[in-house]
N, C-alpha and C positions, 0 to 999 in steps of 0.2 A: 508432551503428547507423542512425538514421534523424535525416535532416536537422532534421526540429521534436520531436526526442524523443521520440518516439509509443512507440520501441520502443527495448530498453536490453540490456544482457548485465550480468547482474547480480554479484554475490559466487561465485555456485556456477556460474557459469559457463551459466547459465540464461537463454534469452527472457524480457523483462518488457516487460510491455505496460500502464499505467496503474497503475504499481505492485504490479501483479501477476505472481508467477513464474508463466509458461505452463504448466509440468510442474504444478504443484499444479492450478492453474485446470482441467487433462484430469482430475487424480485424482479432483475434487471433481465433476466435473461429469458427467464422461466427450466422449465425442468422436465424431463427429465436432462440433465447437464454433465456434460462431462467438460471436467474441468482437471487442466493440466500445469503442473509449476516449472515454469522455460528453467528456474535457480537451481533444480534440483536435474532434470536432466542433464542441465550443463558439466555439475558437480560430479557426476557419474559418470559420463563420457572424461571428463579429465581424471577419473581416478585409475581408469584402465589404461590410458594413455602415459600418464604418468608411472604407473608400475610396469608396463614395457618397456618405459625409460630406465629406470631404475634396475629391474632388473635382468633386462635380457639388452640392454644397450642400445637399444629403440628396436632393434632389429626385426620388425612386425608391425601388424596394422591391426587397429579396432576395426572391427565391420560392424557397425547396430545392425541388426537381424531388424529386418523389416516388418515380419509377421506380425510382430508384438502391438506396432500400430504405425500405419502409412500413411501417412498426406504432406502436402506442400512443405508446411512448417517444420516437420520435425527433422525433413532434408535439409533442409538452408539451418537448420542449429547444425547439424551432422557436419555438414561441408564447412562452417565457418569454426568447428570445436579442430578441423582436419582430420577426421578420421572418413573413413569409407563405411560402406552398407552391403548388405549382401538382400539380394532380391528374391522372390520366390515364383515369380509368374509375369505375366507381359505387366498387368497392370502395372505393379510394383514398379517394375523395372517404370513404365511413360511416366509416373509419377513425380519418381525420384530426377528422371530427364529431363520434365517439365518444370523441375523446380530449380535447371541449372545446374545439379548436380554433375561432376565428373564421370563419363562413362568410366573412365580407365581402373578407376577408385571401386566399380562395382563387381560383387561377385552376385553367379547366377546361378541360384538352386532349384533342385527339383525334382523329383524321379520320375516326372511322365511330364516333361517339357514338349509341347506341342510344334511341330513342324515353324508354326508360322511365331512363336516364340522365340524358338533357335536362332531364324533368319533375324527378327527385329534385332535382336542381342548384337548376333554378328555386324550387323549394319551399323547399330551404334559405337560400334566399341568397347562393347563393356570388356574389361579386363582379364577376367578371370570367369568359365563357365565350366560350374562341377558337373561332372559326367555320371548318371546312375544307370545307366545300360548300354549293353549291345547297342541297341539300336539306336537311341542317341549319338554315340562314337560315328556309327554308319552315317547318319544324319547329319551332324557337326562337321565331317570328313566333307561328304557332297555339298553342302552350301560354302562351306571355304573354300574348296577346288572351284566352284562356280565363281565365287566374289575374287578371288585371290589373294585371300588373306591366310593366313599360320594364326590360329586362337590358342591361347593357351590355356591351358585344362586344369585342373584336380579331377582325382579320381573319389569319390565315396567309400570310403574301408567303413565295415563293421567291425568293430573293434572286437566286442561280445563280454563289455564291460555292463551289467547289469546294476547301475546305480537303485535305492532304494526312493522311489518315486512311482505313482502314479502310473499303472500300466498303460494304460492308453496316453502318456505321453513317454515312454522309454523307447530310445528309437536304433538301442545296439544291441536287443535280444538277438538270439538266432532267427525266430522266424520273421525278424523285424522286413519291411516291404523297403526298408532304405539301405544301399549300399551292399558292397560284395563283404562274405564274410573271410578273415584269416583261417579261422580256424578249419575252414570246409576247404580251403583252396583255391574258390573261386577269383578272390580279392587278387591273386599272384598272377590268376589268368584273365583278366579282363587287363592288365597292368602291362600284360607282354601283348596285346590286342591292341592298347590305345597305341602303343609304342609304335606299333607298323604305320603306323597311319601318317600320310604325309602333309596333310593339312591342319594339322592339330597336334600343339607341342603340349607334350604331359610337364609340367612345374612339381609337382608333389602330390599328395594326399589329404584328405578332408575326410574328418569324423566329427560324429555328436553322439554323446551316449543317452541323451532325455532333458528332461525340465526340471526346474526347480527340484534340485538336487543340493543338496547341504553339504555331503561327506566331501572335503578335500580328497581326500583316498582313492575316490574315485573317476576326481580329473588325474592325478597322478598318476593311478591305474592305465588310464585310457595313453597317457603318453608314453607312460613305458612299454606298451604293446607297438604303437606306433613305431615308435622308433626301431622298435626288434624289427619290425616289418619293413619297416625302411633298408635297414641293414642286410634283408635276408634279401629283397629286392636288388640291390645293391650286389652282392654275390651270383644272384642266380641269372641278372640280366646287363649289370654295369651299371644301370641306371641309379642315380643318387636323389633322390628327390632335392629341391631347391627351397621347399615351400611344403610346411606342414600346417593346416585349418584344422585347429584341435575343437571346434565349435564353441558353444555356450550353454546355459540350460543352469547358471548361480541362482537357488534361492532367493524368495525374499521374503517379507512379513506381513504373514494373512491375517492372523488372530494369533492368538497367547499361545497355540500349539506349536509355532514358528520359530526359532531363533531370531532377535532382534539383531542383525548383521550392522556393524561399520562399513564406515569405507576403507577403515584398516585393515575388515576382515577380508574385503572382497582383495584387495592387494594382498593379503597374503595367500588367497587362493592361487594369485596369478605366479605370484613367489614360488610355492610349490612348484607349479606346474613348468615354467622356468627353468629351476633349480633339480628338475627330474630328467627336462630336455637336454639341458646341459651335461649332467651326467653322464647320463645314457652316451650322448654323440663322444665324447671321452674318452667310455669304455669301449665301445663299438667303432671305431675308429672311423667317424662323420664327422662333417663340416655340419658347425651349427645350421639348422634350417631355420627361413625366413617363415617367423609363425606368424598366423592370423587367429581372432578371436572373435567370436558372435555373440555379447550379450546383447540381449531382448528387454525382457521380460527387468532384470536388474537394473537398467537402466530407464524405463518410463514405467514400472510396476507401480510404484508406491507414490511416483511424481503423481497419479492421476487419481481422484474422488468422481465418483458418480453423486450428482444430489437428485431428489427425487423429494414431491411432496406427497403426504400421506392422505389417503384415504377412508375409504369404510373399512371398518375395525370389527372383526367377528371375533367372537370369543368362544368355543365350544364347554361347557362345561366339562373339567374334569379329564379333557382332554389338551386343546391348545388353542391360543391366539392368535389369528392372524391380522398383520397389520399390513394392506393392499399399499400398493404406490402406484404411481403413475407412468411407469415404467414395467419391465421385465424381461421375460427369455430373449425378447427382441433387443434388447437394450444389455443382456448380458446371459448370455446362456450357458456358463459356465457350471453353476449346478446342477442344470439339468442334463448337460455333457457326464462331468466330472464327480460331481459330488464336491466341488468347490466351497470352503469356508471360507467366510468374510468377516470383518469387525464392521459394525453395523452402529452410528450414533446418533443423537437428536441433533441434529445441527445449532438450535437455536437454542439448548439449554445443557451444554457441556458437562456443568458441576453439577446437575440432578442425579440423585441416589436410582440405579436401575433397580427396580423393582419389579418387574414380571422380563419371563422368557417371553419371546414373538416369535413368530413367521414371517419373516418377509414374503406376501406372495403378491408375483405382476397382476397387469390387465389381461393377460392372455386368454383366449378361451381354449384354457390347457391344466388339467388338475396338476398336471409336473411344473407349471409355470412359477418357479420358488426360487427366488434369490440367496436366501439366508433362509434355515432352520433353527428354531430356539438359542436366539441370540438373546444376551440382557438387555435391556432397555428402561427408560422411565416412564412415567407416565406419558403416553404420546397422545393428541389428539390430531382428528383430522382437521386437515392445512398448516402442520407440522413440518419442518425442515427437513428429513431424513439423507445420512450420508452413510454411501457404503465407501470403506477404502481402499486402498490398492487395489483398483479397478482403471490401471494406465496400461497395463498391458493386455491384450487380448478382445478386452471385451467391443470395442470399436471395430477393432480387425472382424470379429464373427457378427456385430452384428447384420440384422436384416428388417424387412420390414414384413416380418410376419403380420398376418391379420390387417396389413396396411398399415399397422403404426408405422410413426415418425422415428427413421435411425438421430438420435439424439444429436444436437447442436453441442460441437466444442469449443472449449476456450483455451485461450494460453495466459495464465495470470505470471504479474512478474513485478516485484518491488510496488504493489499494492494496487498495478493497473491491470484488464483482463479485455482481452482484445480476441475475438472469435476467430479461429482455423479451419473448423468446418460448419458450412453457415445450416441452421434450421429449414428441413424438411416443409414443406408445403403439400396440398392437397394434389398438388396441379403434378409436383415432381412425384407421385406416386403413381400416376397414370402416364406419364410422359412417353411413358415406350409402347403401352397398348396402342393396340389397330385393329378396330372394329371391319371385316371384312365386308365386302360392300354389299355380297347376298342377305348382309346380316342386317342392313341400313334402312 
């Protein structure tokens, strides 16, 4: 079923997902569910760990990119696999704190990092905060001088490597909103800017060129620009960077339009890129720099299934079928973002011949509200098992509770048992923040 066994069709002819049958997992739980396999995250975090070992002599740190999906659990796997996380916002960061996690182990992303963000950071200790403006540096500068602490930095370079991926998620165009660009010059002057500054030590550089990106070529790409830029930095100021954050943004497998990736392939991306930094530093006469790495998405993408049970069933003549769940845009709004495809299956009858194209559409009172477009399928009827897959990254991070729906209940299955990380929504937690004002009583 799935290339690193994440997912399996079992005796009854059932989705299993970490030794757990899907159909029971909805009975037990109910649905809409997100459900995640602790064996496959794990396998992923040691495949990147492991090819840093192997190829670059450890010299580097995995950071799971947080965006992809945040809560208690998937910190305490992060800290106990030893690798570190990179944060995007206060939540993030209390989250990953609250769960124990090592400040020092953290890096702090952002382009519009808010005043009272910067300060939490600095109080904590997080290790590492990437800088994406002037006024950041200015800000980073005055709460250090206040605390009496030296933080030390990465700067955000735009590389203006343009991977083939999803425009709205490519984040090294020129008029990308993230990072100074090389090629305009900015990148050389925001670099001799941080450098004055006496409360805040620059360590190196941090780039990301986009998301689910496939072409090796193009993390290559991205490091060999770095490096020149490290080099020209190096000439024009002394400064040598210590520490290069080449990002993340590895593919993974949506549907049959996907390449079905190993863990061999993803090591040999890391190989490349490696084998490109090494060179480079060589040729340009640098001291290897201490790399860091942000897979996301490659690392709990494909771990996580959404199930959802089905409901009313429209058929348009001559047009299309949709087949309603009890879930949607709130629960995964990625095609209504993106234009996202998904593999779409019956949970409870794996080996049936698909015989009609469907629509997955949610509850939402939303005509865009669509999970899936003309995906195959079997005969489905309503109170049907439906799974959507590789739905572990993102879709928890966006979602909401639009229309007041319930953000879905997750689990963490693992050698056949499934034990909830974020607990099911109630009525009472939907209202919990309103305040009826008292002229209104």
């Amino acid at each position: 079923m799935n290339q690193r066994s994440t997912l399996k069709v079992n005796s009854l002819g059932h989705l299993e997902i970490g030794g757990c049958d899907a159909v029971e997992l909805a009975k037990q739980f109910g649905t809409p569910l997100y459900v995640f396999d602790e064996a496959y995250i794990r396998k992923m975090m040691n495949t990147y760990t492991k090819s840093l070992a192997e190829n670059y002599d450890g010299k580097g740190i995995v950071l799971y990119a947080s965006k992809a999906f945040s809560c208690k659990a998937i910190y305490k796997i992060a800290k106990s696999e030893g690798i570190g996380v990179d944060v995007v916002s206060g939540g993030e960061l209390y989250t990953a704190l609250s769960a124990g996690f090592p400040a020092d182990k953290i890096y702090m992303h952002g382009n519009n990092k808010t005043p009272e963000e910067l300060e939490y950071a600095v109080q904590s200790g997080v290790g590492t905060i990437v800088v994406d403006s002037y006024l950041e540096a200015d800000r980073l500068e005055k709460i250090c001088g206040e605390k009496g602490v030296k933080q030390s930095v990465l700067i955000r370079i735009n590389p203006g490597v343009e991977a083939h991926t999803h425009a709205y998620v490519q984040t090294a165009t020129p008029d990308s909103k993230f990072g100074f660009s090389i090629a305009n010059g900015t990148a050389e002057d925001i670099t001799k800017y941080v450098l004055s500054k006496e409360n805040i030590a620059l360590k190196g550089f941090h780039c990301h060129i986009g998301s689910q990106i496939f072409e090796k070529q193009s993390f290559v790409l991205a490091a060999d620009k770095m490096m020149n830029f490290i080099a020209a930095i190096k000439n024009s100021t002394g400064f040598e960077a210590e520490v290069l954050n080449i990002g993340g943004g590895f593919g993974i497998y949506y549907t049959d339009e996907d390449p079905k990736l190993t863990s061999k392939d993803y090591s040999d991306y890391l190989k490349a890129l490696c084998d490109e930094i090494k060179a480079k530093a060589g040729e340009l006469g640098l001291s290897r720099p201490f790399i860091a790495l942000e897979p996301g998405r490659s690392i709990v993408g494909e771990a996580g299934i959404t199930l959802y049970t089905a409901g009313a069933i429209k058929e348009i003549p001559g047009i299309k079928t949709y087949l309603a769940v009890d879930g949607g845009m709130f629960d995964n709004p990625r095609y209504a973002l993106y234009q996202s495809r998904y593999t779409v299956v019956a949970a409870g009858d794996m080996n049936a011949p698909c015989t009609q194209k469907v629509t997955i559409a949610g509850k939402c009172c939303e005509s865009g509200d669509i999970i899936a477009v003309d995906v195959p399928m079997p005969d489905v009827k309503s109170g049907d098992i439906i799974a959507v897959l590789s739905t572990g990254a993102y879709n928890y991070s966006m979602a909401s509770n639009y229309n007041r729906n319930f953000i879905p209940q997750a689990i963490l299955v693992n050698d056949g048992k499934a034990e909830t990380i974020i607990k099911k929504q109630t009525y009472e937690d939907i209202v919990r923040n309103d305040v009826i004002p008292e002229r209104l009583k």
